[in-house]
mmCIF file of the N, C-alpha and C atoms, coordinates in Angstrom:
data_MODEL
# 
_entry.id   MODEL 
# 
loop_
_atom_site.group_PDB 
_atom_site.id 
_atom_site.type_symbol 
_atom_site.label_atom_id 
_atom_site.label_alt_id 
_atom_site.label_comp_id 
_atom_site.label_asym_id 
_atom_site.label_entity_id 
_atom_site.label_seq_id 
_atom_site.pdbx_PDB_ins_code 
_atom_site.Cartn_x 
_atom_site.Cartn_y 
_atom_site.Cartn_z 
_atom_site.occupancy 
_atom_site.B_iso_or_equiv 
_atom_site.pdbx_formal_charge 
_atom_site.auth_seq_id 
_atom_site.auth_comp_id 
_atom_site.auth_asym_id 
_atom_site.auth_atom_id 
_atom_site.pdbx_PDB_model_num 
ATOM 1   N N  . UNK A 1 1  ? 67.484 30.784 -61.931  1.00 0.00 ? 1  UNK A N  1 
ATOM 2   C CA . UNK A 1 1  ? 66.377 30.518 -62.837  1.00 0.00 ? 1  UNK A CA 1 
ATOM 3   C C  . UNK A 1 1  ? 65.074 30.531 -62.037  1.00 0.00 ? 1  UNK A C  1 
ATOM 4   N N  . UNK A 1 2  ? 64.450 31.008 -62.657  1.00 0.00 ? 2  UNK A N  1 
ATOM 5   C CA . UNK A 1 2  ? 63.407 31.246 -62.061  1.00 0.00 ? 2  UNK A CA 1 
ATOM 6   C C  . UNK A 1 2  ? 61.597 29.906 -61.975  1.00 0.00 ? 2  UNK A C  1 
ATOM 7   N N  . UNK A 1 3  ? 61.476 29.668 -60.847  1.00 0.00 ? 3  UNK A N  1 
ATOM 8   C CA . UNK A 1 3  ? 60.726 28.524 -60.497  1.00 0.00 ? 3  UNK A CA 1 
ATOM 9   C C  . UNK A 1 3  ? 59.492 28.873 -61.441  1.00 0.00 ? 3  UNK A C  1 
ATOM 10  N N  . UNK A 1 4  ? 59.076 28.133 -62.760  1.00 0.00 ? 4  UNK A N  1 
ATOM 11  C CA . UNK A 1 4  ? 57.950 28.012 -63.865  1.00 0.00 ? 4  UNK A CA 1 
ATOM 12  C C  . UNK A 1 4  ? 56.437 27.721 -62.717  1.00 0.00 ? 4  UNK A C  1 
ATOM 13  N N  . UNK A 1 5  ? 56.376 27.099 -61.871  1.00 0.00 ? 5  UNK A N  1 
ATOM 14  C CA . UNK A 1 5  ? 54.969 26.871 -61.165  1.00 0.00 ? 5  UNK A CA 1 
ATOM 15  C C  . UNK A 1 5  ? 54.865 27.332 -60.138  1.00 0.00 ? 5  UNK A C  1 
ATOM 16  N N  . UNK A 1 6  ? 55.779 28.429 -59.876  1.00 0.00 ? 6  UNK A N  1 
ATOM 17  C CA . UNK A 1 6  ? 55.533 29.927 -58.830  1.00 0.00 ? 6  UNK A CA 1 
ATOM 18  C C  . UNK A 1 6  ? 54.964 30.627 -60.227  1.00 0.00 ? 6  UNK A C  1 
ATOM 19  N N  . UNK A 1 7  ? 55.309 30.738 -61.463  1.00 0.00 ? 7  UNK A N  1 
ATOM 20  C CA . UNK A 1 7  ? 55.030 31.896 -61.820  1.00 0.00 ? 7  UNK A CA 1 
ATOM 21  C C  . UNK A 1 7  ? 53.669 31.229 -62.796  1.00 0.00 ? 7  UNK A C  1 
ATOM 22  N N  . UNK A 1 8  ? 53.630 30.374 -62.817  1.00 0.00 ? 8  UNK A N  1 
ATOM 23  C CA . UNK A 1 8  ? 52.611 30.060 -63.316  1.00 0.00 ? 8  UNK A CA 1 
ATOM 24  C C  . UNK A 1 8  ? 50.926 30.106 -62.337  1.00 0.00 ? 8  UNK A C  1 
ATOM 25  N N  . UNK A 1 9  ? 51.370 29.809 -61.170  1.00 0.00 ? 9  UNK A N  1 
ATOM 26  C CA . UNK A 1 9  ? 50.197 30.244 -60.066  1.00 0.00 ? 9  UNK A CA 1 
ATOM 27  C C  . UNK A 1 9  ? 50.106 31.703 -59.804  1.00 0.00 ? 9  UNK A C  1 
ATOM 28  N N  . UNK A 1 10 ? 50.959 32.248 -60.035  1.00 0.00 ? 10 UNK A N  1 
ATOM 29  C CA . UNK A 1 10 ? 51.062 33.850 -60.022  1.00 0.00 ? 10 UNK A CA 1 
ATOM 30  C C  . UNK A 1 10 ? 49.949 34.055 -61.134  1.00 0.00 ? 10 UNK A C  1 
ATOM 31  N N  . UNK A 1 11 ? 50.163 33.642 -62.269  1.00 0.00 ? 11 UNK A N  1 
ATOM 32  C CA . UNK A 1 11 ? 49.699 34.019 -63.362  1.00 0.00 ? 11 UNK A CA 1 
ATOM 33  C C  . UNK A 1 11 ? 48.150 33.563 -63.673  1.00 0.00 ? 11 UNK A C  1 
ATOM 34  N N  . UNK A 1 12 ? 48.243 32.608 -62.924  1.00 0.00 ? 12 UNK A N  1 
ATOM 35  C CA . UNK A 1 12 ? 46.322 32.179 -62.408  1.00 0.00 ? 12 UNK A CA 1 
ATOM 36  C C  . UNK A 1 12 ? 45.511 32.410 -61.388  1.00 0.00 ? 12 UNK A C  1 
ATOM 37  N N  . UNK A 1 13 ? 46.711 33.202 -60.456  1.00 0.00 ? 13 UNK A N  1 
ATOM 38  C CA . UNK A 1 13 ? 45.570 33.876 -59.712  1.00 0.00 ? 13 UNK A CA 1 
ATOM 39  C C  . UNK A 1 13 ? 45.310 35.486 -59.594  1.00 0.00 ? 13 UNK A C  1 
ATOM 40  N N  . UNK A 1 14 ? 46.120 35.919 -60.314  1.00 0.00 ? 14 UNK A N  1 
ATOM 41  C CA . UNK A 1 14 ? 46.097 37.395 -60.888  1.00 0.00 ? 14 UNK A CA 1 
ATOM 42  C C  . UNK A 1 14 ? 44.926 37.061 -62.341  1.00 0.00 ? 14 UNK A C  1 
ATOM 43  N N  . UNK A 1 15 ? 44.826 35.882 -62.872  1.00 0.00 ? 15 UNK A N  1 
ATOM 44  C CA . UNK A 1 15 ? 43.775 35.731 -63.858  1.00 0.00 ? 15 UNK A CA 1 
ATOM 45  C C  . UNK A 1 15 ? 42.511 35.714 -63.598  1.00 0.00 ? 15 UNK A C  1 
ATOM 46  N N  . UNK A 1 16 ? 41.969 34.799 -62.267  1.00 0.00 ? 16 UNK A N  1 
ATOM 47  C CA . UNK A 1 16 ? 41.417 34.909 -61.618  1.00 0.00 ? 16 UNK A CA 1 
ATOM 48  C C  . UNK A 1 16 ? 40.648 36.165 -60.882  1.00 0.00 ? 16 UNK A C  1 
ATOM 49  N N  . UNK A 1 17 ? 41.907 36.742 -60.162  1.00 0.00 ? 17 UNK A N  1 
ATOM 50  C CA . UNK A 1 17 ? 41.277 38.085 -59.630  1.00 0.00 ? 17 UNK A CA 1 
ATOM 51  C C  . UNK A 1 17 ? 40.829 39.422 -60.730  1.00 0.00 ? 17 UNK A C  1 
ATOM 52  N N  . UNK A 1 18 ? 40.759 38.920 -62.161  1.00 0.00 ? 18 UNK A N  1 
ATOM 53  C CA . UNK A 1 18 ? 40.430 39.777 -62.803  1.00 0.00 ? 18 UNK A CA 1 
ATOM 54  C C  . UNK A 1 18 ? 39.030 39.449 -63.709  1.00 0.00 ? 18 UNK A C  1 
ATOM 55  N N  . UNK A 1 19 ? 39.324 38.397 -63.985  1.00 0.00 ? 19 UNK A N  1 
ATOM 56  C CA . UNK A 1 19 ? 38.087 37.712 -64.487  1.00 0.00 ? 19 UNK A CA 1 
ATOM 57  C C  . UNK A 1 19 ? 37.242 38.175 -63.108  1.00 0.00 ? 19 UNK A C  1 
ATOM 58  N N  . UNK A 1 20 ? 37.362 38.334 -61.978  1.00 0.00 ? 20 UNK A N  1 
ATOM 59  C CA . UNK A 1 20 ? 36.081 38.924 -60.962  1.00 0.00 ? 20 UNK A CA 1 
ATOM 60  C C  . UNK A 1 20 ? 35.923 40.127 -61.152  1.00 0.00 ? 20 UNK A C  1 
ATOM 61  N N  . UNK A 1 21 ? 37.081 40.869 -61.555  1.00 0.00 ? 21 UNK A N  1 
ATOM 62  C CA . UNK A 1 21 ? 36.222 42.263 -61.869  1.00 0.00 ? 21 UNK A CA 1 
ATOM 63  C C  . UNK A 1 21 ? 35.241 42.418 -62.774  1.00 0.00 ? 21 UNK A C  1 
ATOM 64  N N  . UNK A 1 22 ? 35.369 41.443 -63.521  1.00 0.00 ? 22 UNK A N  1 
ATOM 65  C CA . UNK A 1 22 ? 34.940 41.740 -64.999  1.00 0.00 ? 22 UNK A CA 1 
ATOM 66  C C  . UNK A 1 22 ? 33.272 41.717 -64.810  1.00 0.00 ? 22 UNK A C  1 
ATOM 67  N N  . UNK A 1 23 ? 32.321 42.715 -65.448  1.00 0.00 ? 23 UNK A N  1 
ATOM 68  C CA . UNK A 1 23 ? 31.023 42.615 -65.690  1.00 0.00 ? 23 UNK A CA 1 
ATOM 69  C C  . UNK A 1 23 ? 30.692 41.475 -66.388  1.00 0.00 ? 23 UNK A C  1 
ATOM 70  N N  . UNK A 1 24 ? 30.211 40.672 -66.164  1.00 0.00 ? 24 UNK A N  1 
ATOM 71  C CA . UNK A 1 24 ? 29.221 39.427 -67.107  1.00 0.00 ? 24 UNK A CA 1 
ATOM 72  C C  . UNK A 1 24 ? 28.189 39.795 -67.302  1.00 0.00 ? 24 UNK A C  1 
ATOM 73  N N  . UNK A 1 25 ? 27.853 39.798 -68.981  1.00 0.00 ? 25 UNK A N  1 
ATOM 74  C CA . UNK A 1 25 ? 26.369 39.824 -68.878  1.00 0.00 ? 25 UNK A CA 1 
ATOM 75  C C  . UNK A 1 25 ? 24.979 38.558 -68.363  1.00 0.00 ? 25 UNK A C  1 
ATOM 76  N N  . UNK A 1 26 ? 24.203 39.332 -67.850  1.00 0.00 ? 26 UNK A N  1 
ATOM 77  C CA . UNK A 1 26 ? 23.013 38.623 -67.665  1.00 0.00 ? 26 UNK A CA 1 
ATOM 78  C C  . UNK A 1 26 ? 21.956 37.998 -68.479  1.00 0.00 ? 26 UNK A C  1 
ATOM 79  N N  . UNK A 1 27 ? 21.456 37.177 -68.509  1.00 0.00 ? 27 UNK A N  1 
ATOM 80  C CA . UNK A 1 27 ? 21.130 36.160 -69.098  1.00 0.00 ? 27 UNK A CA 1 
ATOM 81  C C  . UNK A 1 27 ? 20.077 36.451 -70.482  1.00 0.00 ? 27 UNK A C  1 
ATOM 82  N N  . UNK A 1 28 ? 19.572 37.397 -70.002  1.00 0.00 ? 28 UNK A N  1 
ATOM 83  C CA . UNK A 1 28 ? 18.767 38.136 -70.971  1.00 0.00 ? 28 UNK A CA 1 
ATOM 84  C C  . UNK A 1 28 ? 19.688 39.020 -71.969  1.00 0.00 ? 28 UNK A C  1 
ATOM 85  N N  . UNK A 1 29 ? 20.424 39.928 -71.420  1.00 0.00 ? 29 UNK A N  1 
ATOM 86  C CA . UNK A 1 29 ? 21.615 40.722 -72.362  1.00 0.00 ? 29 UNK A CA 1 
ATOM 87  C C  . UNK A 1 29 ? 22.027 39.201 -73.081  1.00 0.00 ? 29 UNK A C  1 
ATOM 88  N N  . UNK A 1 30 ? 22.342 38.033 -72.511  1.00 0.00 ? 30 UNK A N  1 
ATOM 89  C CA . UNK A 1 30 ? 23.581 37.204 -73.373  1.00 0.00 ? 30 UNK A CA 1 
ATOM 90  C C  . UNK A 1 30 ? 22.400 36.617 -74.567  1.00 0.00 ? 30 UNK A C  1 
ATOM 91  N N  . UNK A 1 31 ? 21.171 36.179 -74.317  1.00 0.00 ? 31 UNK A N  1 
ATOM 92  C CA . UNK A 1 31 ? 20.236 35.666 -75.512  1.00 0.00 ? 31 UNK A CA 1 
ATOM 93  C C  . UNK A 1 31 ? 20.002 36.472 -76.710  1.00 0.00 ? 31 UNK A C  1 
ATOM 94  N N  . UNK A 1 32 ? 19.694 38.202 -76.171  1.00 0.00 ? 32 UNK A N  1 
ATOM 95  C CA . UNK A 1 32 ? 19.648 39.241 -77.113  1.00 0.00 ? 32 UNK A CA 1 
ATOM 96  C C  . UNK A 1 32 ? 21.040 39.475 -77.560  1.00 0.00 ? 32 UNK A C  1 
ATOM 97  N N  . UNK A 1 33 ? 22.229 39.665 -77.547  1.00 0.00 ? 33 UNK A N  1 
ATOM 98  C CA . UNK A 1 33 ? 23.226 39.526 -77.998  1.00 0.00 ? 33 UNK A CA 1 
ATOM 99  C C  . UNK A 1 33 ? 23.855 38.425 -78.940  1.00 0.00 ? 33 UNK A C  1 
ATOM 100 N N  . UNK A 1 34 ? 23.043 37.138 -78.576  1.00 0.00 ? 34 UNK A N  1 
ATOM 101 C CA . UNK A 1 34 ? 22.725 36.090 -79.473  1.00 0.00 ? 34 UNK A CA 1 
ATOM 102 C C  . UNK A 1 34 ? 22.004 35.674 -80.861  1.00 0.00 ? 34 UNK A C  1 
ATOM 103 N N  . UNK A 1 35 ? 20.833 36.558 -80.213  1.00 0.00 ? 35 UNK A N  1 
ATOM 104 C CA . UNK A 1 35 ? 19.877 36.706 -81.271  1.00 0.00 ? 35 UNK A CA 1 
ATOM 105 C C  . UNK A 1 35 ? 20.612 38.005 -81.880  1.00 0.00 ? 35 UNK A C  1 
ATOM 106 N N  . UNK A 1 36 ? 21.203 38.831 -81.877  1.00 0.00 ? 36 UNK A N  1 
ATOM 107 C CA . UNK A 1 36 ? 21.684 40.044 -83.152  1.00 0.00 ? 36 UNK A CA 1 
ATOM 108 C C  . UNK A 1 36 ? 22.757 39.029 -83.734  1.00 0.00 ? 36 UNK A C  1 
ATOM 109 N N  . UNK A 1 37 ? 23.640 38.226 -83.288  1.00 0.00 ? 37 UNK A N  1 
ATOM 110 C CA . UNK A 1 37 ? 24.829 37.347 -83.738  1.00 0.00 ? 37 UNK A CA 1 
ATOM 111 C C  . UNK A 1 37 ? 24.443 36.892 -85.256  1.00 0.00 ? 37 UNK A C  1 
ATOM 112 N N  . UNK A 1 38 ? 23.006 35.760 -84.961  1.00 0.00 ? 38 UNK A N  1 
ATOM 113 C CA . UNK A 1 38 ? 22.498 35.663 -85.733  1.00 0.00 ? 38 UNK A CA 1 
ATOM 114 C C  . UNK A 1 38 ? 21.693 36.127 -86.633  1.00 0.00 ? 38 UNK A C  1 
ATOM 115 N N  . UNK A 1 39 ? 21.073 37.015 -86.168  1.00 0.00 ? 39 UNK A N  1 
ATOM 116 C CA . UNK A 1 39 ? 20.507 37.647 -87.454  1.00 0.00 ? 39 UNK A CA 1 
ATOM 117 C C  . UNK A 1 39 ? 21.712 38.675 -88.300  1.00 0.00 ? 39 UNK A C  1 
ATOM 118 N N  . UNK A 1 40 ? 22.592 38.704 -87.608  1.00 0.00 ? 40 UNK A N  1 
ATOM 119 C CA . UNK A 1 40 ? 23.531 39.516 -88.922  1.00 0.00 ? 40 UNK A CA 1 
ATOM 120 C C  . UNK A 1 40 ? 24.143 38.330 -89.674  1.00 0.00 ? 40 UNK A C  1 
ATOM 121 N N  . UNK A 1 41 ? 24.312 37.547 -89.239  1.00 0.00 ? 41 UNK A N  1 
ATOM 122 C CA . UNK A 1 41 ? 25.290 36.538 -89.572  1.00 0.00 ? 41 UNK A CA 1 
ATOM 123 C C  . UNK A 1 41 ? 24.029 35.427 -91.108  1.00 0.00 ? 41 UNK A C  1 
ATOM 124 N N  . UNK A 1 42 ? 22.305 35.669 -90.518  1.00 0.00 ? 42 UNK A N  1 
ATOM 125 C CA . UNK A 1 42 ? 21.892 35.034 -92.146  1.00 0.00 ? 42 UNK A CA 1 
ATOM 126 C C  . UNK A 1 42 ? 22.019 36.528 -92.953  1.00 0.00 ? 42 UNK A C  1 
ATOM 127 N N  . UNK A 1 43 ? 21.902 37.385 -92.577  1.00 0.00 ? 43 UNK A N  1 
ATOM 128 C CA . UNK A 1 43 ? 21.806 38.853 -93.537  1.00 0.00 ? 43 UNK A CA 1 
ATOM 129 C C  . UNK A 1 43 ? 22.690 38.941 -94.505  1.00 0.00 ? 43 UNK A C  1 
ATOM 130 N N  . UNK A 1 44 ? 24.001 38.781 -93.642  1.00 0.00 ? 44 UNK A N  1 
ATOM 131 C CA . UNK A 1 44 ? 25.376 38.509 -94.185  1.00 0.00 ? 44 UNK A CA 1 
ATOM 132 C C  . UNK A 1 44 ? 25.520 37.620 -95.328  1.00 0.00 ? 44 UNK A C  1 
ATOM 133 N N  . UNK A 1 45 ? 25.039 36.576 -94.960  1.00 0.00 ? 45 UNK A N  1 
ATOM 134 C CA . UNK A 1 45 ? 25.033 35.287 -95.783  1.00 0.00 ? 45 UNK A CA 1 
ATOM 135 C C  . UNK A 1 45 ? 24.100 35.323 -97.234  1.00 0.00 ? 45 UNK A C  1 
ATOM 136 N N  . UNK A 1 46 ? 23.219 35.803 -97.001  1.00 0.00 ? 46 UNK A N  1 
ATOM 137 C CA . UNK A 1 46 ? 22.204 36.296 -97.773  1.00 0.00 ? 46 UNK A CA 1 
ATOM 138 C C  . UNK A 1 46 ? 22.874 37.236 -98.650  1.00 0.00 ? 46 UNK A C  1 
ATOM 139 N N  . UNK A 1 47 ? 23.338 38.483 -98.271  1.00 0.00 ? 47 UNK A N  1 
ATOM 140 C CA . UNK A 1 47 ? 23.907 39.376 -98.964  1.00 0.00 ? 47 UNK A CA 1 
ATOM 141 C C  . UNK A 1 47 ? 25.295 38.828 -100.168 1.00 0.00 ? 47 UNK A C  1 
ATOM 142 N N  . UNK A 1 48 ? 25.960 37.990 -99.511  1.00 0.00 ? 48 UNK A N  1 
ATOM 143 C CA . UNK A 1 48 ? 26.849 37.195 -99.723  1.00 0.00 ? 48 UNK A CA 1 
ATOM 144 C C  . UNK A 1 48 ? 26.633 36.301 -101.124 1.00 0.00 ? 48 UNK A C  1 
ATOM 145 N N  . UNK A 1 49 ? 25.540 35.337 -100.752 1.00 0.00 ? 49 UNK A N  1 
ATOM 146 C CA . UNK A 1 49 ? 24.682 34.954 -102.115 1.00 0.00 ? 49 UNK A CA 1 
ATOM 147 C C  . UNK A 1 49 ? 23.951 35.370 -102.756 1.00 0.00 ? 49 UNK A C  1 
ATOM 148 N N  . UNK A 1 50 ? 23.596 36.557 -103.034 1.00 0.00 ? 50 UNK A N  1 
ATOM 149 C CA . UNK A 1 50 ? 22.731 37.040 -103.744 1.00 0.00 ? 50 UNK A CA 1 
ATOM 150 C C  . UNK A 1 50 ? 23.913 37.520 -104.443 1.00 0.00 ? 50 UNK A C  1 
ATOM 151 N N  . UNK A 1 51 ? 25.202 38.475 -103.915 1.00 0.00 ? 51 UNK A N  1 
ATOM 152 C CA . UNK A 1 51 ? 25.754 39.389 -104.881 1.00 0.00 ? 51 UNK A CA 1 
ATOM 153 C C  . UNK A 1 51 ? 26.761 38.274 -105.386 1.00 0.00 ? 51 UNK A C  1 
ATOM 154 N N  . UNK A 1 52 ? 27.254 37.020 -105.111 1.00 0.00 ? 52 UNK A N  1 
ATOM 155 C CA . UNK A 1 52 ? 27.840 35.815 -105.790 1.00 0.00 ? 52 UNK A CA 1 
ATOM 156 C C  . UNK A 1 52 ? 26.922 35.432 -106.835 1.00 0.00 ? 52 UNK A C  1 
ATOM 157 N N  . UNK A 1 53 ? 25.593 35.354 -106.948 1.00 0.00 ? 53 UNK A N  1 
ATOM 158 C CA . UNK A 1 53 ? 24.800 34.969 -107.904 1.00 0.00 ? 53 UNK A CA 1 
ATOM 159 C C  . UNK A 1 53 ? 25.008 35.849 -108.987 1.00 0.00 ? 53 UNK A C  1 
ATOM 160 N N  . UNK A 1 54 ? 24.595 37.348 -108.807 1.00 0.00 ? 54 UNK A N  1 
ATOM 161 C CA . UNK A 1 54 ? 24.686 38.354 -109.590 1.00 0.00 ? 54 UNK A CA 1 
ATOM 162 C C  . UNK A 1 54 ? 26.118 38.318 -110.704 1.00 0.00 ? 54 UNK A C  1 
ATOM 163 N N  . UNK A 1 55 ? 27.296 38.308 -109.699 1.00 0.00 ? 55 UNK A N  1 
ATOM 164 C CA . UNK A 1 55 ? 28.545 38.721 -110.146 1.00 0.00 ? 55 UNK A CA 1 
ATOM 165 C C  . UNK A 1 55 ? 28.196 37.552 -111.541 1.00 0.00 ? 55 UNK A C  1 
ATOM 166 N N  . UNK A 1 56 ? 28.612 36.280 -110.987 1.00 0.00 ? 56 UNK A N  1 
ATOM 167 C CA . UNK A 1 56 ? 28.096 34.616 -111.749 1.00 0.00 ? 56 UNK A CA 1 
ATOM 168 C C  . UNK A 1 56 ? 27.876 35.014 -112.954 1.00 0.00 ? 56 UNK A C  1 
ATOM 169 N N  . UNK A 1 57 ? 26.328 35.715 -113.090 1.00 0.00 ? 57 UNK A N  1 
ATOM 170 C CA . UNK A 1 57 ? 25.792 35.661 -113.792 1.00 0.00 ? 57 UNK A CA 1 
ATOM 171 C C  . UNK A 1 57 ? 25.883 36.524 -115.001 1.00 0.00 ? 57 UNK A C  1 
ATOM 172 N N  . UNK A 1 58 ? 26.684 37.998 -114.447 1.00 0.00 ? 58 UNK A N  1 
ATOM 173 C CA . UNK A 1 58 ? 27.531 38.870 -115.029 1.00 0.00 ? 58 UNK A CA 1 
ATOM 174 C C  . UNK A 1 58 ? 28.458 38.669 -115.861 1.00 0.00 ? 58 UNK A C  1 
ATOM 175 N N  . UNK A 1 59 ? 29.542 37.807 -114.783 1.00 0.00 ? 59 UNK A N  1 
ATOM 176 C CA . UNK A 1 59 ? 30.684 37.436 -115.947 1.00 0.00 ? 59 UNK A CA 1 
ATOM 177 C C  . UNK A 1 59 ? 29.999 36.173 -116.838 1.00 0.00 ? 59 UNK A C  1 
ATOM 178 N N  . UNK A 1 60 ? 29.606 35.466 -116.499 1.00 0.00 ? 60 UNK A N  1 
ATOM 179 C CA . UNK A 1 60 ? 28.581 34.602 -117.381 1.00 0.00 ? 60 UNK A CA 1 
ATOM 180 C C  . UNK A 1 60 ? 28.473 35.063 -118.946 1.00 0.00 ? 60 UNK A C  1 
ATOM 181 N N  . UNK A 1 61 ? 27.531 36.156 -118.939 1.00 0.00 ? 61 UNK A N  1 
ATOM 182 C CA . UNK A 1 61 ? 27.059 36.822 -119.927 1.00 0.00 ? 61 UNK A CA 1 
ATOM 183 C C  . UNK A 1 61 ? 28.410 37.712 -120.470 1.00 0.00 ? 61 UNK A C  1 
ATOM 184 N N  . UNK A 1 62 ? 29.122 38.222 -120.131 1.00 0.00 ? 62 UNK A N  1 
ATOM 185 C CA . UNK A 1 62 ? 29.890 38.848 -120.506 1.00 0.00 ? 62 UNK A CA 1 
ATOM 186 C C  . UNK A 1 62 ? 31.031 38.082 -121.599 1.00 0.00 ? 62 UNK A C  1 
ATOM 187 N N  . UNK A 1 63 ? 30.996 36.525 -120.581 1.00 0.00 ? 63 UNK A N  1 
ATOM 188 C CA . UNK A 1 63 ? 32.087 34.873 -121.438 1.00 0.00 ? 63 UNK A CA 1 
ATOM 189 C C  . UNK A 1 63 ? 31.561 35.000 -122.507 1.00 0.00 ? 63 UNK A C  1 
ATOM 190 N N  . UNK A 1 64 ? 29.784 34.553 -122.725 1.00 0.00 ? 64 UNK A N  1 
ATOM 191 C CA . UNK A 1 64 ? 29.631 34.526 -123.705 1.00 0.00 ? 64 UNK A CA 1 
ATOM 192 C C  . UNK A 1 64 ? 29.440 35.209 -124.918 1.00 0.00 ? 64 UNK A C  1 
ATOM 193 N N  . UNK A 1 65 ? 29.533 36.613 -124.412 1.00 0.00 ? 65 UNK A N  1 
ATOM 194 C CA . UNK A 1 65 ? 29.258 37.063 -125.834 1.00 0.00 ? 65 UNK A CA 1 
ATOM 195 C C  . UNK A 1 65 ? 30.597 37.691 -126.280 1.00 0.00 ? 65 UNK A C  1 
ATOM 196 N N  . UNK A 1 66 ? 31.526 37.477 -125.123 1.00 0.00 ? 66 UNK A N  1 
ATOM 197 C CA . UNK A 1 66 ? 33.082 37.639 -125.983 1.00 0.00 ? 66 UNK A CA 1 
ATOM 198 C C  . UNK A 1 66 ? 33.362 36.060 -126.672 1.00 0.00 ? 66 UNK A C  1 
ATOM 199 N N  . UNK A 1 67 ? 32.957 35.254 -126.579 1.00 0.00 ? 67 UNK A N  1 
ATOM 200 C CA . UNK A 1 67 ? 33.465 33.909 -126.981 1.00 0.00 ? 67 UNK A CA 1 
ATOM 201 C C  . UNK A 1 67 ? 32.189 33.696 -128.283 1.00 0.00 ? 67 UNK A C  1 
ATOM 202 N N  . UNK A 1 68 ? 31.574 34.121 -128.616 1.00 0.00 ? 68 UNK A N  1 
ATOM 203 C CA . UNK A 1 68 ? 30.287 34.487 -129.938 1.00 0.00 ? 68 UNK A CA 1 
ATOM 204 C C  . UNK A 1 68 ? 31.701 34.540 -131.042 1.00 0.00 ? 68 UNK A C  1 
# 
């Protein structure tokens, strides 16, 4: 059977040595990447409630004048 905290240090320092390859962005890329996060994310939201209002208001009108 094979020793779990040999292979578990195996497995964190091969994690390790890759997370160093990895490009990180710089501090400026990570704020502007931040700032698009959010601005799609009220757009979204926006889009979201406006066409929930619409639909609403659709079947709304539609209840009532089948129920007339």
């Amino acid at each position: 059977m094979a020793n779990p905290f040999r292979s578990a240090r195996i497995f964190f320092s091969e994690l390790v040595a890759e997370l160093q390859k990895a490009s990180w962005p710089t501090r400026s890329e990570l704020k502007d990447s931040t700032i698009v996060v959010i601005v799609a994310c009220v757009l979204l939201g926006l889009f979201t409630s406006i066409s929930d209002f619409a639909l609403y208001n659709v079947v709304d009108a539609v209840t009532s004048l089948i129920s007339r």
